[in-house]
mmCIF file of the N, C-alpha and C atoms, coordinates in Angstrom:
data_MODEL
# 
_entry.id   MODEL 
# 
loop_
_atom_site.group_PDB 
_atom_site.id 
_atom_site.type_symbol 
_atom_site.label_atom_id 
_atom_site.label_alt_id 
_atom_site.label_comp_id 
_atom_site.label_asym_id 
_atom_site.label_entity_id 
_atom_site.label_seq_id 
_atom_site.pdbx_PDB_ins_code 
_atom_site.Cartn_x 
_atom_site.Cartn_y 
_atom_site.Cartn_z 
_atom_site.occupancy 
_atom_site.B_iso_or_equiv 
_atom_site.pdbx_formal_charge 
_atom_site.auth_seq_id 
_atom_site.auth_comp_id 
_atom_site.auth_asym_id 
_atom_site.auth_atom_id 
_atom_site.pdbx_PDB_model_num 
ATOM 1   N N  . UNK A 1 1  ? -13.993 13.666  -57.493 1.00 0.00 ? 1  UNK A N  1 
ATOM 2   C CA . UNK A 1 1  ? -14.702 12.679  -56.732 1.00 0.00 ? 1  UNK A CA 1 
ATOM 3   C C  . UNK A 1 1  ? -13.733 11.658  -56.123 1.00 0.00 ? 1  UNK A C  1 
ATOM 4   N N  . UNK A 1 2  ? -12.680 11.098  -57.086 1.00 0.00 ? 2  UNK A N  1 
ATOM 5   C CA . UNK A 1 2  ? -11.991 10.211  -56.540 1.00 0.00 ? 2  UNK A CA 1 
ATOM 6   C C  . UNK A 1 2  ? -11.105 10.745  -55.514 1.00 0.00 ? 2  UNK A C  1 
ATOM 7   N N  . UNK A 1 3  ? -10.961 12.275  -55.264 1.00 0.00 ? 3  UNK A N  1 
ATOM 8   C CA . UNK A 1 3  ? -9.865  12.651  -54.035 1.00 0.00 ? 3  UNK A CA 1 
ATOM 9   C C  . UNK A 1 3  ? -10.227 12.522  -53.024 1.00 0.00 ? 3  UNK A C  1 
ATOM 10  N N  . UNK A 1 4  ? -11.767 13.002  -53.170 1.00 0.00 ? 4  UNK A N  1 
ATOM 11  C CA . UNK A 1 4  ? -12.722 13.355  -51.959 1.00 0.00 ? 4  UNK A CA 1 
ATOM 12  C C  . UNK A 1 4  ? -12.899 12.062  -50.910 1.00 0.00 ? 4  UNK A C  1 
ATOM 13  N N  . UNK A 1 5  ? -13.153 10.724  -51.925 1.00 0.00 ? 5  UNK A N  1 
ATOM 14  C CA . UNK A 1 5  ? -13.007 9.479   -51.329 1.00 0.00 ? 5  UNK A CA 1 
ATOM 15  C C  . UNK A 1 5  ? -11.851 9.248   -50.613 1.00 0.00 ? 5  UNK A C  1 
ATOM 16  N N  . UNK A 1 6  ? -10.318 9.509   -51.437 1.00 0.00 ? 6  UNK A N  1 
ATOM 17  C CA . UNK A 1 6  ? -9.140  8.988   -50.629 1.00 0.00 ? 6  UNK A CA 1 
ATOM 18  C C  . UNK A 1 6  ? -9.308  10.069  -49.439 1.00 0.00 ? 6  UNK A C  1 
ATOM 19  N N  . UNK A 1 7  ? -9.734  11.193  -49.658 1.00 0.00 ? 7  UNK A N  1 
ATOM 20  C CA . UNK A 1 7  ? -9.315  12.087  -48.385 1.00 0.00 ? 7  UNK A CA 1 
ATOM 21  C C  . UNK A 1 7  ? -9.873  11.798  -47.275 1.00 0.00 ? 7  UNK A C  1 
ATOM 22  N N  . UNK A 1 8  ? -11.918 10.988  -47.492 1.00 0.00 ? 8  UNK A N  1 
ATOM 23  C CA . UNK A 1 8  ? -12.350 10.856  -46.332 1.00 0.00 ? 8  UNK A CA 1 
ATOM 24  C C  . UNK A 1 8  ? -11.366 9.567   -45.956 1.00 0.00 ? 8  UNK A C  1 
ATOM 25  N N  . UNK A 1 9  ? -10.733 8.676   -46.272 1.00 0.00 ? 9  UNK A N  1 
ATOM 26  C CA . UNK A 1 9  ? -10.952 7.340   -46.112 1.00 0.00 ? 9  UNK A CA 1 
ATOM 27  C C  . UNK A 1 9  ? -9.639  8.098   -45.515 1.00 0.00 ? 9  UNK A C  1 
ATOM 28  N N  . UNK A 1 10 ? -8.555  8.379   -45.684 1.00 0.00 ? 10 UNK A N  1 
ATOM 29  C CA . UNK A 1 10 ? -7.329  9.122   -44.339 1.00 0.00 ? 10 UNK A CA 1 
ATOM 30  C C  . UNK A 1 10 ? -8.028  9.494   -43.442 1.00 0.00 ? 10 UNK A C  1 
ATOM 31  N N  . UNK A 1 11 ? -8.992  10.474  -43.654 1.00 0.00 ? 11 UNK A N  1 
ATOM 32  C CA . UNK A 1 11 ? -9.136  11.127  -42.141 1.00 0.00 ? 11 UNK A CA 1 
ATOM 33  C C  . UNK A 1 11 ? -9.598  10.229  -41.490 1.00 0.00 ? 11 UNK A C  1 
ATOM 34  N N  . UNK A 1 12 ? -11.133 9.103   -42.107 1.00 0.00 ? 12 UNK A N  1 
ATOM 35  C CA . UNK A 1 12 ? -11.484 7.972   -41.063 1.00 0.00 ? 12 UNK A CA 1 
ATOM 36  C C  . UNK A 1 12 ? -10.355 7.308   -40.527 1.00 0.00 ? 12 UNK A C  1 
ATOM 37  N N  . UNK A 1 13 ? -9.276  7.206   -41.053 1.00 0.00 ? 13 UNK A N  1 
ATOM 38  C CA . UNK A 1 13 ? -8.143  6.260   -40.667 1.00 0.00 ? 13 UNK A CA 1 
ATOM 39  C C  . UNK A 1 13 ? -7.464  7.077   -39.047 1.00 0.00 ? 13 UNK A C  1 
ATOM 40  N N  . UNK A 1 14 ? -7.184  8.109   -39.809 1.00 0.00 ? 14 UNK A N  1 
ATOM 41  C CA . UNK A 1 14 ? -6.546  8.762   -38.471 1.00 0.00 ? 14 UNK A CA 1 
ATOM 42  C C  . UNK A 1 14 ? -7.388  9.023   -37.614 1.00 0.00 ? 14 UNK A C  1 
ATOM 43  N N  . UNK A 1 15 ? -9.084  9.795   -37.597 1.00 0.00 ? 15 UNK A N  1 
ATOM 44  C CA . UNK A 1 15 ? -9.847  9.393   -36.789 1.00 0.00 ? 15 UNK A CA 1 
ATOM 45  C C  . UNK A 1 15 ? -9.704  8.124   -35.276 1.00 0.00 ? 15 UNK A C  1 
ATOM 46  N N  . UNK A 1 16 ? -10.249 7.398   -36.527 1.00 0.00 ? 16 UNK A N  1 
ATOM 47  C CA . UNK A 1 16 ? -9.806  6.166   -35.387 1.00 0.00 ? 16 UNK A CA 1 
ATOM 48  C C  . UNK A 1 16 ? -8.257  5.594   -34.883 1.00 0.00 ? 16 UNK A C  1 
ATOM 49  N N  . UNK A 1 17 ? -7.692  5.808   -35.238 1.00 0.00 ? 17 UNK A N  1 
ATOM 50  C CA . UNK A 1 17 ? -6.174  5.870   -34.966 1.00 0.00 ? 17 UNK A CA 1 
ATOM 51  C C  . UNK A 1 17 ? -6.187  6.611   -33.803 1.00 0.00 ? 17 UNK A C  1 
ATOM 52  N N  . UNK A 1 18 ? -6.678  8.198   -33.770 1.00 0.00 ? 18 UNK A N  1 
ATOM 53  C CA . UNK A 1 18 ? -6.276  8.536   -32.547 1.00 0.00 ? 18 UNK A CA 1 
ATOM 54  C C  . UNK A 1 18 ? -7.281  8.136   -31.657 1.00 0.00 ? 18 UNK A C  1 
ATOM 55  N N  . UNK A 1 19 ? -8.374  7.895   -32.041 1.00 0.00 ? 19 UNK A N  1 
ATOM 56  C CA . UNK A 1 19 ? -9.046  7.661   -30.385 1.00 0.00 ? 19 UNK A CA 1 
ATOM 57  C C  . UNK A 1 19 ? -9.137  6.117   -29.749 1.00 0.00 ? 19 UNK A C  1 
ATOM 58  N N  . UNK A 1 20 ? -7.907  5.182   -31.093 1.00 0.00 ? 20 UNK A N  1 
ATOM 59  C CA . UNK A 1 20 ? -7.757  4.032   -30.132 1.00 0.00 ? 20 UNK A CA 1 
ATOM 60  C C  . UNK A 1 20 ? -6.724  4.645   -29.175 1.00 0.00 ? 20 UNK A C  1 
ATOM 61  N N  . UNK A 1 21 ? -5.760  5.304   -29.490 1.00 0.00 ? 21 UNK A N  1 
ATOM 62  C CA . UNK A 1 21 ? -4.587  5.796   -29.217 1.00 0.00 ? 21 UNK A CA 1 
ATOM 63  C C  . UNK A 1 21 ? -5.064  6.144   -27.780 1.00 0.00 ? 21 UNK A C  1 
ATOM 64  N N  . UNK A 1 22 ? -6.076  7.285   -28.259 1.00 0.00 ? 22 UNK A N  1 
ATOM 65  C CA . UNK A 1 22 ? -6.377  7.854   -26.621 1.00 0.00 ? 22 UNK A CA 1 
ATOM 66  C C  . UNK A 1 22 ? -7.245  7.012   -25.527 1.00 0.00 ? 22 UNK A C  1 
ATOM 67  N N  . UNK A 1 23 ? -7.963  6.482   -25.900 1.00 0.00 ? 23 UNK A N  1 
ATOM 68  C CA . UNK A 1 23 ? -8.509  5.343   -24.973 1.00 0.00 ? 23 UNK A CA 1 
ATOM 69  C C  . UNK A 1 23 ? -7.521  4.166   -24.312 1.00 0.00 ? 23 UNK A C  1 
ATOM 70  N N  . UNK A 1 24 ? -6.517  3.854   -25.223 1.00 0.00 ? 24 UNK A N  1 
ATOM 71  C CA . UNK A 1 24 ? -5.597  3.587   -24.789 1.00 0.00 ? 24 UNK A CA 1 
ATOM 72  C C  . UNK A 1 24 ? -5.054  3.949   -23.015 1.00 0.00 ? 24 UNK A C  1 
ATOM 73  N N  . UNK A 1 25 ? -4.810  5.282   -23.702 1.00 0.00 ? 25 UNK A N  1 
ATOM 74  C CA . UNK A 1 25 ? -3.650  6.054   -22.933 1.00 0.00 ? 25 UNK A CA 1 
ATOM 75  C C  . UNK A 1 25 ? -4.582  6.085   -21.794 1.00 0.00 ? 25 UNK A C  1 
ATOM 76  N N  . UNK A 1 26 ? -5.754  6.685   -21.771 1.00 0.00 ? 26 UNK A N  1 
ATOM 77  C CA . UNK A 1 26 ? -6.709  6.651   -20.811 1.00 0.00 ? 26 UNK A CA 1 
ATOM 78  C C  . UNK A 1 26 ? -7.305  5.524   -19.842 1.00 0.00 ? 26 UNK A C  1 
ATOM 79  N N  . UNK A 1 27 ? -7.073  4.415   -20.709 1.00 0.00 ? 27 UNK A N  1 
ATOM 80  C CA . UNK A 1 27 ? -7.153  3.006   -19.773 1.00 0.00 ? 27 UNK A CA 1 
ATOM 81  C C  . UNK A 1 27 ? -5.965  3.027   -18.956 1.00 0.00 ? 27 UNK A C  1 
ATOM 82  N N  . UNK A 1 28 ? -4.345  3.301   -19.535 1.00 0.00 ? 28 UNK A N  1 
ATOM 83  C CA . UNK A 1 28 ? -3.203  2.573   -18.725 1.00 0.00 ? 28 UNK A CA 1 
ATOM 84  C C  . UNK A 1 28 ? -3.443  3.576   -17.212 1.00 0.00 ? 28 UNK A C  1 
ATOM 85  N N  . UNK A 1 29 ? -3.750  5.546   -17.707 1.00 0.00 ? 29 UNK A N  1 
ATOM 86  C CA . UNK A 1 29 ? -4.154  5.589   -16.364 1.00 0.00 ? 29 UNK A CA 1 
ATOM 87  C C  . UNK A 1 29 ? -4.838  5.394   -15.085 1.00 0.00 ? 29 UNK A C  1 
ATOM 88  N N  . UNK A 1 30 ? -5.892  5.101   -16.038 1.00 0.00 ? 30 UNK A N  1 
ATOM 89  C CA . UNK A 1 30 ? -7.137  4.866   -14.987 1.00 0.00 ? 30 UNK A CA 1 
ATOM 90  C C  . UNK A 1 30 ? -6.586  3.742   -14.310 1.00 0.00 ? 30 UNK A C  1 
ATOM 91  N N  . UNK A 1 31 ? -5.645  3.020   -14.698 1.00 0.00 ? 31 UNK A N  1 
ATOM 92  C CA . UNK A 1 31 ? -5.251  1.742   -13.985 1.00 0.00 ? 31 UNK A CA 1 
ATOM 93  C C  . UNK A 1 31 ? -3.909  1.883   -12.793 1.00 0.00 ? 31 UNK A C  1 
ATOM 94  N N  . UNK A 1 32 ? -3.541  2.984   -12.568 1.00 0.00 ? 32 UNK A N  1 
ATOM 95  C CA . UNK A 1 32 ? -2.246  3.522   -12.237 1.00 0.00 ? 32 UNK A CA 1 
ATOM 96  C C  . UNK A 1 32 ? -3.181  3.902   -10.937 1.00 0.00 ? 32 UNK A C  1 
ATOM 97  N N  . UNK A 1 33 ? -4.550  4.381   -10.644 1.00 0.00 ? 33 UNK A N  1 
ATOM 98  C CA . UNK A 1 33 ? -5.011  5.151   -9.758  1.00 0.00 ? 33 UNK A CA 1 
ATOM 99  C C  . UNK A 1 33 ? -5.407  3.602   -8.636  1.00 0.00 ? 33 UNK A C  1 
ATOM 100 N N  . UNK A 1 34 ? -5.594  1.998   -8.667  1.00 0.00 ? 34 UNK A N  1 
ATOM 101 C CA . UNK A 1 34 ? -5.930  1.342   -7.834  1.00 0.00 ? 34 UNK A CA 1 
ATOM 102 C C  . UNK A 1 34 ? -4.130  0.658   -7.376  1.00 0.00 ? 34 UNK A C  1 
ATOM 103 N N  . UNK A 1 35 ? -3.382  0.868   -8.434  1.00 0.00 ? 35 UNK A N  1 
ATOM 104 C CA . UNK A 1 35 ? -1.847  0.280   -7.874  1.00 0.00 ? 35 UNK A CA 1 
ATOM 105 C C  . UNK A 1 35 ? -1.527  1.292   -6.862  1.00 0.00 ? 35 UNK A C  1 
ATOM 106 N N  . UNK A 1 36 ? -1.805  2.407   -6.939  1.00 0.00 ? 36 UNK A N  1 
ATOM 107 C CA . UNK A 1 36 ? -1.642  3.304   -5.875  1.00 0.00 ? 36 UNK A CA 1 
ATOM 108 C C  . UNK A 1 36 ? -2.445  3.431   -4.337  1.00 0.00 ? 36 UNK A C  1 
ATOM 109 N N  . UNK A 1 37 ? -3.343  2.870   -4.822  1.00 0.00 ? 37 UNK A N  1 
ATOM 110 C CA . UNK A 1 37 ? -4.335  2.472   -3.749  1.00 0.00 ? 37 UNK A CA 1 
ATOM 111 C C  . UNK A 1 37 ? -3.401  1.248   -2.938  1.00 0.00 ? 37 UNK A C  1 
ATOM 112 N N  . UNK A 1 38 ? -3.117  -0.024  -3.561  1.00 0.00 ? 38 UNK A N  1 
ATOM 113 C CA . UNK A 1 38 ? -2.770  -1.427  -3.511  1.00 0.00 ? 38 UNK A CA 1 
ATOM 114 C C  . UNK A 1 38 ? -1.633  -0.872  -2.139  1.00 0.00 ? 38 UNK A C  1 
ATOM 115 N N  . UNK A 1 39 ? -0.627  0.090   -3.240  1.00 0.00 ? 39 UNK A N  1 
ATOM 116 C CA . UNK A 1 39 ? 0.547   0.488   -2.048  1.00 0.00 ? 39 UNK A CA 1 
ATOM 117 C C  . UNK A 1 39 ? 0.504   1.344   -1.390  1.00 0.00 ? 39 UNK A C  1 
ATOM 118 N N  . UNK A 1 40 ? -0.522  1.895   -0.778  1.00 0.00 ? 40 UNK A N  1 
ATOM 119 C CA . UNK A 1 40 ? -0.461  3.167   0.385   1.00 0.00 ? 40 UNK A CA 1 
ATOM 120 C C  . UNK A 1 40 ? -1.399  1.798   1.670   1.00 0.00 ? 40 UNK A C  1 
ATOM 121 N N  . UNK A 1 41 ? -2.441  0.844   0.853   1.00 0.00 ? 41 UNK A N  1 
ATOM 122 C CA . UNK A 1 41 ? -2.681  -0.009  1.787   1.00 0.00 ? 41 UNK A CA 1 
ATOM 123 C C  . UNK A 1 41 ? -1.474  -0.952  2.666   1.00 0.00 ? 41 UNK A C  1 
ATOM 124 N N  . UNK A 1 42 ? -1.069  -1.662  1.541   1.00 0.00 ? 42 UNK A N  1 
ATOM 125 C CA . UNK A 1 42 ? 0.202   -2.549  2.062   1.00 0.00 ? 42 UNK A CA 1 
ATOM 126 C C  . UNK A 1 42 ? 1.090   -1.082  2.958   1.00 0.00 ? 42 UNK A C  1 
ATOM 127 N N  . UNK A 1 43 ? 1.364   -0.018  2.884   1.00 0.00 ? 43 UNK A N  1 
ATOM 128 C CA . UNK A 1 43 ? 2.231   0.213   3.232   1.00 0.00 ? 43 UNK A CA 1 
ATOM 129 C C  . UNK A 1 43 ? 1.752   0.607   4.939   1.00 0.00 ? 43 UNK A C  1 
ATOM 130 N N  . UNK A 1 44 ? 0.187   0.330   4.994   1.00 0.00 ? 44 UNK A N  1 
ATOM 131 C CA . UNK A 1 44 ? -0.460  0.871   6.016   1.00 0.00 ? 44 UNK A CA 1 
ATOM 132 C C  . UNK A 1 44 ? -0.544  -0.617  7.162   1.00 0.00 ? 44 UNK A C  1 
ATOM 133 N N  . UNK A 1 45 ? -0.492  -1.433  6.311   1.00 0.00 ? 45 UNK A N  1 
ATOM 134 C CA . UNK A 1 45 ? -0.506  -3.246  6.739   1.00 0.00 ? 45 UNK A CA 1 
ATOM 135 C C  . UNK A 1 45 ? 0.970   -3.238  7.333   1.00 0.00 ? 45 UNK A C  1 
ATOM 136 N N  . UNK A 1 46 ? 1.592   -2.382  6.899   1.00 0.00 ? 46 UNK A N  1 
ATOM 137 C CA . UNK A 1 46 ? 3.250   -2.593  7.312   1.00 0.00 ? 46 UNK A CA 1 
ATOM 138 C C  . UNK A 1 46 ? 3.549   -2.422  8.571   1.00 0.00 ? 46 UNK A C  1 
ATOM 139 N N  . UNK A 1 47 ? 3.132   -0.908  8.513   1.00 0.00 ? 47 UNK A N  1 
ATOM 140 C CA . UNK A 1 47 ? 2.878   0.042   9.853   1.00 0.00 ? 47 UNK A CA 1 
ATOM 141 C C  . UNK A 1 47 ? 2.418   -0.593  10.646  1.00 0.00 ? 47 UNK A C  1 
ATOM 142 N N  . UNK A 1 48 ? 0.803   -1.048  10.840  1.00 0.00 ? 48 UNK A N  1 
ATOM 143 C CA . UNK A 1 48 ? 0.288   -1.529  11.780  1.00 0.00 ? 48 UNK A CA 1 
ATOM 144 C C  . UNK A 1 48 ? 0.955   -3.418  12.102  1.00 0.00 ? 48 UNK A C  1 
ATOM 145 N N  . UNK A 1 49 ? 1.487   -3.759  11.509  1.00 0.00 ? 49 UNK A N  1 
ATOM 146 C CA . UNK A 1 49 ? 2.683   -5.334  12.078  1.00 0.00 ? 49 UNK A CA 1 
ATOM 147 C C  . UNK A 1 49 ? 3.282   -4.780  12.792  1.00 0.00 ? 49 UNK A C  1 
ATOM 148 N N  . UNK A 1 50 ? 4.370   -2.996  12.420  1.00 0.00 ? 50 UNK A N  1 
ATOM 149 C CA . UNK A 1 50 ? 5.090   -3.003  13.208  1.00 0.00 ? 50 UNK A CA 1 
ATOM 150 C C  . UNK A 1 50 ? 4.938   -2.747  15.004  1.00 0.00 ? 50 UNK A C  1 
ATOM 151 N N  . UNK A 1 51 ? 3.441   -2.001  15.116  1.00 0.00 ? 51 UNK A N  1 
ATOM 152 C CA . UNK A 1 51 ? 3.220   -1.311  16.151  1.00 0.00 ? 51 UNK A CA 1 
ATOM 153 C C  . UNK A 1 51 ? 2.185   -2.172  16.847  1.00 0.00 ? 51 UNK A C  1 
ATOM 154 N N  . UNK A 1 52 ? 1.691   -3.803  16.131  1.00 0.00 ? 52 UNK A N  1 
ATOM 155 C CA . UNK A 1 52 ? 1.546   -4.860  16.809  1.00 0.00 ? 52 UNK A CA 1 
ATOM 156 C C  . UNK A 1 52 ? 2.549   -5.360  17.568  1.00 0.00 ? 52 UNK A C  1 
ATOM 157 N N  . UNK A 1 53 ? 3.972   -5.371  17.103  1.00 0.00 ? 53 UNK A N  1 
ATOM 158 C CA . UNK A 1 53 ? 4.686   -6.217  17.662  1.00 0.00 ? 53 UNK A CA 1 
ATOM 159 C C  . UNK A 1 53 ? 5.637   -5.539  19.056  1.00 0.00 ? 53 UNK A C  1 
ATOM 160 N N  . UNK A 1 54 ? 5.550   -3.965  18.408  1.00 0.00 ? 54 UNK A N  1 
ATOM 161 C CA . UNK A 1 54 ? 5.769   -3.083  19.566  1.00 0.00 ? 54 UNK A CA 1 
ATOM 162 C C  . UNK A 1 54 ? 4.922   -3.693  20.935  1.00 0.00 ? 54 UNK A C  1 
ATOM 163 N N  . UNK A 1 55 ? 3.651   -3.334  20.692  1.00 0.00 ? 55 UNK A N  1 
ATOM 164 C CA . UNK A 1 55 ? 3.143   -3.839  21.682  1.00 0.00 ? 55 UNK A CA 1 
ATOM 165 C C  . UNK A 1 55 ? 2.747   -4.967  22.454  1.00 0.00 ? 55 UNK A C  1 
ATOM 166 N N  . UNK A 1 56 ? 2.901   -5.921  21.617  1.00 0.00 ? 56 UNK A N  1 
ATOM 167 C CA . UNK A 1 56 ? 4.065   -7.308  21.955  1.00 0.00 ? 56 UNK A CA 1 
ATOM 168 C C  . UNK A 1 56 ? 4.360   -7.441  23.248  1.00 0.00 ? 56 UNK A C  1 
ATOM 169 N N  . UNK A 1 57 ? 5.790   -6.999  22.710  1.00 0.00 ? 57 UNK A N  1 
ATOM 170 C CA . UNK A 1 57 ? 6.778   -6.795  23.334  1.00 0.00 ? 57 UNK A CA 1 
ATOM 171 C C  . UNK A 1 57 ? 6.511   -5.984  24.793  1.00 0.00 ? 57 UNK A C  1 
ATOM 172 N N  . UNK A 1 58 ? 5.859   -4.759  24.606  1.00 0.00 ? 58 UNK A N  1 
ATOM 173 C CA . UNK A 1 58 ? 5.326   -4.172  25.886  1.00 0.00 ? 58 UNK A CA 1 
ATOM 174 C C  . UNK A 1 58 ? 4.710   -5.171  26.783  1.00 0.00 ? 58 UNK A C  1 
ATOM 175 N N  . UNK A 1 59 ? 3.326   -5.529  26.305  1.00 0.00 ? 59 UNK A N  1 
ATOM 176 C CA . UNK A 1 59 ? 2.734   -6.361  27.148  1.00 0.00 ? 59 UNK A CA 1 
ATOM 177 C C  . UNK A 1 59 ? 3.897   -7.488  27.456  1.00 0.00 ? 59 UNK A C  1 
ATOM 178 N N  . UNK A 1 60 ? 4.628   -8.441  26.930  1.00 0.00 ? 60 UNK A N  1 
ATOM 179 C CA . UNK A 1 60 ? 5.313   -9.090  27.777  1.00 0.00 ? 60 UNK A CA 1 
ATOM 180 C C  . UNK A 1 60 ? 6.123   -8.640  28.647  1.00 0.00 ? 60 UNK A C  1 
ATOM 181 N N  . UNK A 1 61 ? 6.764   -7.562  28.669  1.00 0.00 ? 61 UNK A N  1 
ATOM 182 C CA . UNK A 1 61 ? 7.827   -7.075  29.357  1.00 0.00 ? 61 UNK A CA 1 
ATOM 183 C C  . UNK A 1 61 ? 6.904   -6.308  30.455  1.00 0.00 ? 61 UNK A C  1 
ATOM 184 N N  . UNK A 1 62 ? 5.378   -6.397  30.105  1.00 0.00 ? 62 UNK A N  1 
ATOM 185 C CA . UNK A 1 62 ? 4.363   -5.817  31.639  1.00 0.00 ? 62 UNK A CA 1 
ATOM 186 C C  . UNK A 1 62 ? 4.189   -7.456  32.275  1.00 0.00 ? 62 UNK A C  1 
ATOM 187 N N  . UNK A 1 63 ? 3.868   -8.797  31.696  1.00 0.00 ? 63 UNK A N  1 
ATOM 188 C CA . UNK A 1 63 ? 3.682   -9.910  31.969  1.00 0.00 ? 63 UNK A CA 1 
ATOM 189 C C  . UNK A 1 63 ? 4.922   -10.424 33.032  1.00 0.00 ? 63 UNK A C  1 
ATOM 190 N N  . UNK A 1 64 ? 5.903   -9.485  32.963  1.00 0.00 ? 64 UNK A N  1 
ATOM 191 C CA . UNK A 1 64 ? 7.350   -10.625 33.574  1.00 0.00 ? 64 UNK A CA 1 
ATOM 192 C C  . UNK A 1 64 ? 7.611   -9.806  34.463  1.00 0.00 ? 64 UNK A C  1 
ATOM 193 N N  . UNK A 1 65 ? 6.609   -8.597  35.218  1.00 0.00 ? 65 UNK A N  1 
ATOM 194 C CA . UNK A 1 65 ? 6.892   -7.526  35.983  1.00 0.00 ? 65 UNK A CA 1 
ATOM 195 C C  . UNK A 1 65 ? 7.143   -7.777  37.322  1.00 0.00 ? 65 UNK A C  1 
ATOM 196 N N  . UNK A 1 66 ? 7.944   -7.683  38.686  1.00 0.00 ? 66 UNK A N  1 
ATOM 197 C CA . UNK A 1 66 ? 6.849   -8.253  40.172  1.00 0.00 ? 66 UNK A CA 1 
ATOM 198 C C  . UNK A 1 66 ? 6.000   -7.990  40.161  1.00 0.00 ? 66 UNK A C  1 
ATOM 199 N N  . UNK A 1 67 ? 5.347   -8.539  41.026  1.00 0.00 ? 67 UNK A N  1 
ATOM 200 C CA . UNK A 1 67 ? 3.821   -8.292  40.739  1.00 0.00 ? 67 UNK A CA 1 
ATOM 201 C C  . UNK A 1 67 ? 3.593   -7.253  42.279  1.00 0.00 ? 67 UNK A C  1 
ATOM 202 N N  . UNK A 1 68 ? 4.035   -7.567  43.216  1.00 0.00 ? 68 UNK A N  1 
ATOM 203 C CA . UNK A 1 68 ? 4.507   -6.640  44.595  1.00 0.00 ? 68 UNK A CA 1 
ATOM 204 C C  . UNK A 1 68 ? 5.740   -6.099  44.998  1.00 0.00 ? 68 UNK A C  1 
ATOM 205 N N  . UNK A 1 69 ? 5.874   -5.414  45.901  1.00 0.00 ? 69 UNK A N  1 
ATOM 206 C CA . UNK A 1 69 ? 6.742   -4.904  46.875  1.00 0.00 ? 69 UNK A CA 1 
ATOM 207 C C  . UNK A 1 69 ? 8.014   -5.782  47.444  1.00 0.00 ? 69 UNK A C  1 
ATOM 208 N N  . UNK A 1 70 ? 7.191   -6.751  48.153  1.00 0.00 ? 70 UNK A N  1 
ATOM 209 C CA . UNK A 1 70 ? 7.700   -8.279  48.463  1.00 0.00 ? 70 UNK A CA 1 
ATOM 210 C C  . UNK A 1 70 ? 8.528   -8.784  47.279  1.00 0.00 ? 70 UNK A C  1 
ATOM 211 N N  . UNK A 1 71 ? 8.243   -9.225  45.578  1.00 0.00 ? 71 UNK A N  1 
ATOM 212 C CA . UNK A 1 71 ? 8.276   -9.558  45.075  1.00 0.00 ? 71 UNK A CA 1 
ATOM 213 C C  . UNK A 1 71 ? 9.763   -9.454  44.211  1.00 0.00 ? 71 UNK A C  1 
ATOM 214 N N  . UNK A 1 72 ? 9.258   -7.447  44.527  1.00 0.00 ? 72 UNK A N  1 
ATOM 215 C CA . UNK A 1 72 ? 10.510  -6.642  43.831  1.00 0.00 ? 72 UNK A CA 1 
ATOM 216 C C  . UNK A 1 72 ? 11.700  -6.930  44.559  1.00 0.00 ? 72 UNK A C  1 
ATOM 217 N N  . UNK A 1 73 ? 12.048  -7.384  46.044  1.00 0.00 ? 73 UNK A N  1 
ATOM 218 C CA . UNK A 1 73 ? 12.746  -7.378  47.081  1.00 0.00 ? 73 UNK A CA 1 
ATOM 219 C C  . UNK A 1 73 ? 13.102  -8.079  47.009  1.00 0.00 ? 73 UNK A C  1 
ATOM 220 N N  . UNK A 1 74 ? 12.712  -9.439  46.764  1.00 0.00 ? 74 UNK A N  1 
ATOM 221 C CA . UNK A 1 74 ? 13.007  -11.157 46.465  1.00 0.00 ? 74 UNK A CA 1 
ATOM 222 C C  . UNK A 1 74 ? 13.746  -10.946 44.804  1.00 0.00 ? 74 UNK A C  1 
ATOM 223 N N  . UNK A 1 75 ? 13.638  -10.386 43.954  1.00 0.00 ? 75 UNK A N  1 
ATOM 224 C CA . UNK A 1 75 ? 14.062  -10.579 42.832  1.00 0.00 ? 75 UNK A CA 1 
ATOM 225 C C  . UNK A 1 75 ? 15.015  -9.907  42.984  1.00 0.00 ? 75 UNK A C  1 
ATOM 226 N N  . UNK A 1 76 ? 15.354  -8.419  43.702  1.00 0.00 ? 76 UNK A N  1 
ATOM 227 C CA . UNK A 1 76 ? 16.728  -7.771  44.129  1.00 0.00 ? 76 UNK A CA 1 
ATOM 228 C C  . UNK A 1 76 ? 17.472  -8.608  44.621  1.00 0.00 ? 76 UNK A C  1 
ATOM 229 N N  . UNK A 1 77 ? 17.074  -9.483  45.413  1.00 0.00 ? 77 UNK A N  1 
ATOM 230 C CA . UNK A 1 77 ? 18.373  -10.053 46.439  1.00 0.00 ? 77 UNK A CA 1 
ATOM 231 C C  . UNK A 1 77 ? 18.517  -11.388 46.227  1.00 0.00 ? 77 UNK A C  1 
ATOM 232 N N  . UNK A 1 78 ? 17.686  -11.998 44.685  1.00 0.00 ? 78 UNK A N  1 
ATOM 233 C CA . UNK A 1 78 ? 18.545  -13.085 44.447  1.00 0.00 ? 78 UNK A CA 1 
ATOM 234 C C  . UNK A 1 78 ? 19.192  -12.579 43.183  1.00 0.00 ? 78 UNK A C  1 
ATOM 235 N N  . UNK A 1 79 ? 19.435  -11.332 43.082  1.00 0.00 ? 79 UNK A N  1 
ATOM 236 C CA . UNK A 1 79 ? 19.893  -10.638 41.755  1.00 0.00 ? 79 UNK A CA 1 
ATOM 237 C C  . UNK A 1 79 ? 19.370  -11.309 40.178  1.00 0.00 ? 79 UNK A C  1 
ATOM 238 N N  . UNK A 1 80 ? 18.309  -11.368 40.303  1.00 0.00 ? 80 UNK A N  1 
ATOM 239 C CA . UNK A 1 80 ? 17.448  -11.408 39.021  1.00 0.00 ? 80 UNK A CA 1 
ATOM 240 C C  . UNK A 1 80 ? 17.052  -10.357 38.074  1.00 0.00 ? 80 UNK A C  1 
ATOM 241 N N  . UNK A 1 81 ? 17.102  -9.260  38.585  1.00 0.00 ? 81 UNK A N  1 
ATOM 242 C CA . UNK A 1 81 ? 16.729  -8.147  38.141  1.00 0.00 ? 81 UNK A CA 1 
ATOM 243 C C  . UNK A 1 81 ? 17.684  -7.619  37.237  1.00 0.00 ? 81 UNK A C  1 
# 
């Protein structure tokens, strides 16, 4: 009788031993799956700054264009261009 007691009272031990263990382990992943989320966003926030500023840059360099024929001719021949 008295083994039977120590034996359940190990196995309850290790019982719960492992399934803090595994709940554990199972929380740190489940938590690994939104940091991955976090950085494919930021890395998508990155991208789109850069191809804001690309186009930036386009539109000003369309903003400072002649605007005519006349314009282009006058900016040739005071050598602005």
């Amino acid at each position: 009788m008295w083994k039977t007691t120590l034996a359940r009272r190990w196995v309850h031990r290790l019982a719960a031993t492992s399934l803090t263990i595994l709940s554990s382990t199972l929380f740190l992943l489940n938590l690994r799956r939104p940091g991955e989320r976090a950085g494919r966003a930021a890395e998508r926030l990155t991208n789109l700054e850069h191809i804001d500023h690309a186009q930036r840059e386009m539109l000003d360099a369309v903003a400072d264009h002649p605007r005519s024929h006349d314009d282009l001719l006058d900016r040739l021949r005071r050598g602005g261009f």
